[in-house]
C-alpha positions in Angstrom: -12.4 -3.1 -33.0 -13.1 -6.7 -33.8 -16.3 -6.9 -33.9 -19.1 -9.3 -32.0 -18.2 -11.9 -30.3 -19.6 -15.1 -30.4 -20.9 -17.3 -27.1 -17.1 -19.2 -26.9 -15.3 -16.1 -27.4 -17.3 -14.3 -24.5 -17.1 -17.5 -22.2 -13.4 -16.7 -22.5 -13.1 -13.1 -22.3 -15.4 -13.5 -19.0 -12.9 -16.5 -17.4 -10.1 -13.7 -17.8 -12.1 -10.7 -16.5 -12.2 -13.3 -13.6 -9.6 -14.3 -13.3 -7.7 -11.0 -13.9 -10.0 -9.1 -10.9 -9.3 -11.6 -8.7 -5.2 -11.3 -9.1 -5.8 -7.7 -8.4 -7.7 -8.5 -5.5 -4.9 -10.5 -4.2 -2.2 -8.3 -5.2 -3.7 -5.5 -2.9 -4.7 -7.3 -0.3 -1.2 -8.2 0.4 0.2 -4.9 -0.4 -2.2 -3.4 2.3 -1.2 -6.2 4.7 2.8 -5.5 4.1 1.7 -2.1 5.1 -0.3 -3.3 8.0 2.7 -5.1 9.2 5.5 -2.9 8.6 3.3 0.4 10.3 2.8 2.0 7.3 -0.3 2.3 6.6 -2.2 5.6 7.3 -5.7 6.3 8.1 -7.1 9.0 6.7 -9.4 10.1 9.8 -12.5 12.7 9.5 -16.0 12.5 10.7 -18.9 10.7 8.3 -21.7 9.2 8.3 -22.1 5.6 9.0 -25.4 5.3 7.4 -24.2 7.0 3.9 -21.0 4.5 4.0 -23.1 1.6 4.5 -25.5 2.9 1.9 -22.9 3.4 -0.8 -21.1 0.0 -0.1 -24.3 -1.4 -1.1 -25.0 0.0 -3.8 -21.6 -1.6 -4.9 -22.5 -5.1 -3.9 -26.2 -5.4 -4.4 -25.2 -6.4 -8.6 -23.4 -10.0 -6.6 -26.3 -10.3 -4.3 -28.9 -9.5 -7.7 -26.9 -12.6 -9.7 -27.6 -15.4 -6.7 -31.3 -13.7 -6.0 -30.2 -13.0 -2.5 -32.4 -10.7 -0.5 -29.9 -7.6 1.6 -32.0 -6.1 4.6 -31.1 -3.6 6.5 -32.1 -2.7 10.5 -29.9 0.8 11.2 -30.0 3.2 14.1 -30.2 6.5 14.0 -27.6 8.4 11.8 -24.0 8.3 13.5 -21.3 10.6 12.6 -18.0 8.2 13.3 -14.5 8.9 13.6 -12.2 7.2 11.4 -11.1 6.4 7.8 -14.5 6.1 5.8 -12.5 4.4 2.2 -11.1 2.0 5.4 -14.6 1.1 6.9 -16.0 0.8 3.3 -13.5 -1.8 2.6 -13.8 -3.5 6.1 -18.0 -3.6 4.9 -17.5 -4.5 1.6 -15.2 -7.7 2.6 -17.9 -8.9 4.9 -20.5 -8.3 2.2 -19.0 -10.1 -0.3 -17.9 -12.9 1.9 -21.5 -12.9 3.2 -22.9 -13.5 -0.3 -20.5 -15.7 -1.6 -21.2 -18.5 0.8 -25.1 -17.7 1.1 -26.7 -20.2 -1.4 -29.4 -18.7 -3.6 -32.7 -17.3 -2.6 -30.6 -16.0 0.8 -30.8 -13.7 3.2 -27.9 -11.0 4.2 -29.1 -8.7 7.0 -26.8 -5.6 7.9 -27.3 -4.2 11.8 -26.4 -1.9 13.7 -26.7 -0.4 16.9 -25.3 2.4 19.3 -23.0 0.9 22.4 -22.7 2.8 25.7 -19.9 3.1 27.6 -19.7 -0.5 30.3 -22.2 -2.0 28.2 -21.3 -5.7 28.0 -21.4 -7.3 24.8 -22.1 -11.0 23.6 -19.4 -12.3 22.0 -20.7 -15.6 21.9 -19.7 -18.7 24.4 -18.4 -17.8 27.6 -16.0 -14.7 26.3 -18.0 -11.4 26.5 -17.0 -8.0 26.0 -17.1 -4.6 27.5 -18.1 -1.5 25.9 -15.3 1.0 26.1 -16.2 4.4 25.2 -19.3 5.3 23.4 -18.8 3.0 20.3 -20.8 1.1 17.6 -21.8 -1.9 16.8 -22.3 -3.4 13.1 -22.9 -6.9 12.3 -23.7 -8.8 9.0 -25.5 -12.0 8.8 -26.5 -14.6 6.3 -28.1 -17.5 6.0 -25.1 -19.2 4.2 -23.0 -22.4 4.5 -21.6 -21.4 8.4 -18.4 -22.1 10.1 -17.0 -24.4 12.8 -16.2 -23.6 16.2 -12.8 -24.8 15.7 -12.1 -22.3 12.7 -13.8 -19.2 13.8 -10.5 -17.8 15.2 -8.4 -19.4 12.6 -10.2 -17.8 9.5 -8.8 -14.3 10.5 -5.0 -15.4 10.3 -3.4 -15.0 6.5 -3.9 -17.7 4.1 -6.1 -20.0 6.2 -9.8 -20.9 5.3 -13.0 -22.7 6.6 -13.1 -26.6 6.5 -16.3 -25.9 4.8 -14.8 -23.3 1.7 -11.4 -25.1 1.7 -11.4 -27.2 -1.7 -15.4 -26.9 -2.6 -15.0 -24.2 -5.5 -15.2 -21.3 -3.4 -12.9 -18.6 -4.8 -10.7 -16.8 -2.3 -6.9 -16.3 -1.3 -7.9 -16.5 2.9 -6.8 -12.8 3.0 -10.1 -10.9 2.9 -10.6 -11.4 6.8 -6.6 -11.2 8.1 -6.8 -7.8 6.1 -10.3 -6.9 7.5 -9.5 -7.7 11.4 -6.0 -5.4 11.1 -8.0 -2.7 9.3 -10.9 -2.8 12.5 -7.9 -3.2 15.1 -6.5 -0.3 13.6 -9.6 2.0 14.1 -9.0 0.9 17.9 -11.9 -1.7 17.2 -12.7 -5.6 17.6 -14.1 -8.1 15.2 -15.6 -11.2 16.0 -17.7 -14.2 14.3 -20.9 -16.1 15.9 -21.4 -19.4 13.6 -22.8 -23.2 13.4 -22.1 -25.4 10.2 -25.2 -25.4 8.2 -26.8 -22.2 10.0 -25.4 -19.0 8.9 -22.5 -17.1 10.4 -22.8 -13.2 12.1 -19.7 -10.8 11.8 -19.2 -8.1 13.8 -17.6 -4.8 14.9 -17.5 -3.0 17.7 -15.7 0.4 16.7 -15.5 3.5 18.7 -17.5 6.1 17.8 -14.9 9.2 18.9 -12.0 7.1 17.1 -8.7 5.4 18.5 -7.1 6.9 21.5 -4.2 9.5 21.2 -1.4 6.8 21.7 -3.4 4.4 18.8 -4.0 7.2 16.3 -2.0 6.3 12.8 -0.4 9.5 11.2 -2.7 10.5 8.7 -1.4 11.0 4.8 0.6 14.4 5.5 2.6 12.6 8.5 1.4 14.8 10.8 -0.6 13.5 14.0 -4.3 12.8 13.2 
């Protein structure tokens, strides 16, 4: 309707695109935490497949990882059909992704794994905390090469509003509600989240989510309010 626009005018229009996708961001994050909190929200459970979910997630985030020239490997097992809410794991992926590539300087490396868990299988968990497989559940964990995290944040990074000493004031966009949301979304798929980091080296997320779903007594009411 107006025409071209010249490089000011698109400088502008871009800082409101921005800043305008990053309001939504926040305004659903905490609409899905309010949810969270007040037991509302309602997972949608049916089987899928864990390699098509992580395939489609990156399709979505490879454009951020093209714009910083960072490199997205992949190391999967053999297809697994999961119970849960796929739209929920998607977004549990796509948080990690996009935290992944946000503090991996350019030329990085983000490396999605994953791997089948057994039943009494213990699980590193990093320093002297380990964990024990459940049921037959699975394990996903993304890696970069970015800016890492201190020991003395790794547990505070997953409460609302808080952030890394080494995000907090440096540029980094972000409202500190990507990983509260992200931890209460895994927790409610009757999983566990958990970060390996050092300053300076990288930092490794990851879930260990059953396969079969949450037990009976965890299961959410799915969007009819029936039982799932």
């Amino acid at each position: 309707m107006f025409g071209d626009f010249n490089d000011r005018q698109e400088k502008y229009l871009s800082h409101i695109l921005t800043s305008g996708r990053h309001l939504l961001q926040l305004i659903n994050n905490i609409l899905d935490l309010s949810k969270v909190e007040a037991g509302k929200m309602k997972l949608n459970l049916e089987p899928f497949s864990v390699n098509r979910v992580i395939d489609e997630v990156q399709t979505i985030i490879k454009t951020l990882a093209y714009k910083k020239n960072i490199e997205i490997q992949l190391d999967l097992c053999p297809e697994v059909i999961m119970y849960g809410d796929p739209a929920k794991i998607k977004q549990i992926l796509y948080n990690l992704l996009s935290n992944a590539i946000k503090f991996t300087p350019e030329k990085g490396l983000v490396m999605i794994h994953t791997l089948e868990a057994a039943e009494g299988v213990p699980v590193d968990r990093g320093g002297n905390n380990p964990v024990t497989v459940g049921a037959k559940s699975l394990l996903l964990s993304v890696k970069d090469t970015g800016i890492g995290i201190s020991p003395n944040d790794q547990e505070r990074i997953f409460l609302e509003f808080e952030q890394s000493e080494q995000t907090r004031g440096k540029g980094y966009e972000g409202t500190g509600l990507g990983l509260a949301l992200t931890k209460k979304l895994v927790e409610l798929h009757g999983g566990q989240i958990w970060v390996k980091s050092s300053v300076g080296q990288g930092s490794e997320f990851t879930l260990l989510l059953p396969i079969k779903g949450v037990a009976p007594d965890n299961e959410t009411a799915n969007s009819d309010g029936e039982s799932a």
